[in-house]
C-alpha positions in Angstrom: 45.0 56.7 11.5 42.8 59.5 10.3 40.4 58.0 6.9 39.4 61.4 4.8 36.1 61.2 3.1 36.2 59.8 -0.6 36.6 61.8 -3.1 36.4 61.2 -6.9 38.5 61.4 -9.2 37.3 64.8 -11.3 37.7 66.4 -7.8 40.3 69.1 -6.3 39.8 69.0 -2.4 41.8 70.5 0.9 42.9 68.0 3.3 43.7 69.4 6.4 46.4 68.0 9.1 45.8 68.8 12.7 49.0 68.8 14.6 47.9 70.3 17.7 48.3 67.6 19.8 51.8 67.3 19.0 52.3 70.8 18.4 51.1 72.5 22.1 51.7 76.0 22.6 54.7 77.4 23.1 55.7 75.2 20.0 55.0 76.4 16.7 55.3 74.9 13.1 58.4 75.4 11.1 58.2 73.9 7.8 55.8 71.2 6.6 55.5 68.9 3.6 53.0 66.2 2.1 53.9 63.4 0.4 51.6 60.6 -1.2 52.1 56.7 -2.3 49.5 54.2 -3.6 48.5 51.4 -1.3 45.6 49.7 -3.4 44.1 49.6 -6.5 44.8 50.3 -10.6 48.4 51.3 -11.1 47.9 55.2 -10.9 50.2 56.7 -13.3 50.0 60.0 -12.8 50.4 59.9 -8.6 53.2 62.7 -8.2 50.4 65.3 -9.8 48.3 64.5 -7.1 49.7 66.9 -4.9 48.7 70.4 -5.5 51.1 72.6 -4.7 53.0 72.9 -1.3 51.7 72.2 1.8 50.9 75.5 3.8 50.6 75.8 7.7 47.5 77.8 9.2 48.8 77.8 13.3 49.2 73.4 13.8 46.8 72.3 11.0 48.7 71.6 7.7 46.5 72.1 4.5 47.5 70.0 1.3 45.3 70.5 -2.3 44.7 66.9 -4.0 43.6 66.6 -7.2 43.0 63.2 -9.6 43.4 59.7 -8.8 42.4 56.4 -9.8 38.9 55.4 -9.4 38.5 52.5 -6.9 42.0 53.1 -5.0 43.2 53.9 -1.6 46.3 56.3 -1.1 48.1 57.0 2.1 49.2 60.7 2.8 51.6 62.0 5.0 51.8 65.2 6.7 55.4 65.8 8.0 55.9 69.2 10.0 59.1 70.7 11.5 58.8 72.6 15.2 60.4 75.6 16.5 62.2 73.3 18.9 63.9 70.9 16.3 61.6 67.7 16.6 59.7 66.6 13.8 55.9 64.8 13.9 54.0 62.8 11.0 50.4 62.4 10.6 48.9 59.6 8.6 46.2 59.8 6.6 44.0 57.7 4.3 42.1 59.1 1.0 40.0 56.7 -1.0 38.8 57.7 -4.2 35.7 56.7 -5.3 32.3 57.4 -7.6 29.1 58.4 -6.2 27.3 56.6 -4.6 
């Protein structure tokens, strides 16, 4: 499973999905969605704003704005897309939010 680099709390970043291994050409990306939960740390109370916006496809790499989070936890994003052919894929991902260092 892919780990992102930290990020901190005060910050808005772009994660990016790369689907082209499970996305090979002819197959292209039909839809795609991000969706977020809390696996350690502070009780984040505000975890649904964490997702910017919708998730938007560039060719097989998915692009999802974060924003927020709790200082000193871990979340676990997933990148679901939809192909051209019916199938659908998930990536895992892993964002830890954290102060400077």
């Amino acid at each position: 499973m892919k780990t992102f680099d930290p990020k901190r709390p005060a910050e808005e970043v772009t994660l990016t999905f790369d689907f082209s291994a499970e996305c090979a050409s002819p197959r292209t990306v039909t839809a795609q969605v991000c969706s977020i939960e809390q696996v350690s740390g502070a009780t984040d109370p505000d975890l649904a704003t964490m997702l910017v916006g919708s998730a938007v496809a560039q060719g097989t790499l998915v692009l999802q704005r974060i924003a927020g989070g709790v200082l000193d936890a871990d979340y676990l994003l997933v990148a679901q897309i939809s192909r051209d052919d019916g199938e659908i894929r998930e990536l895992p991902a892993l964002l830890k939010v954290r102060r400077w260092t």
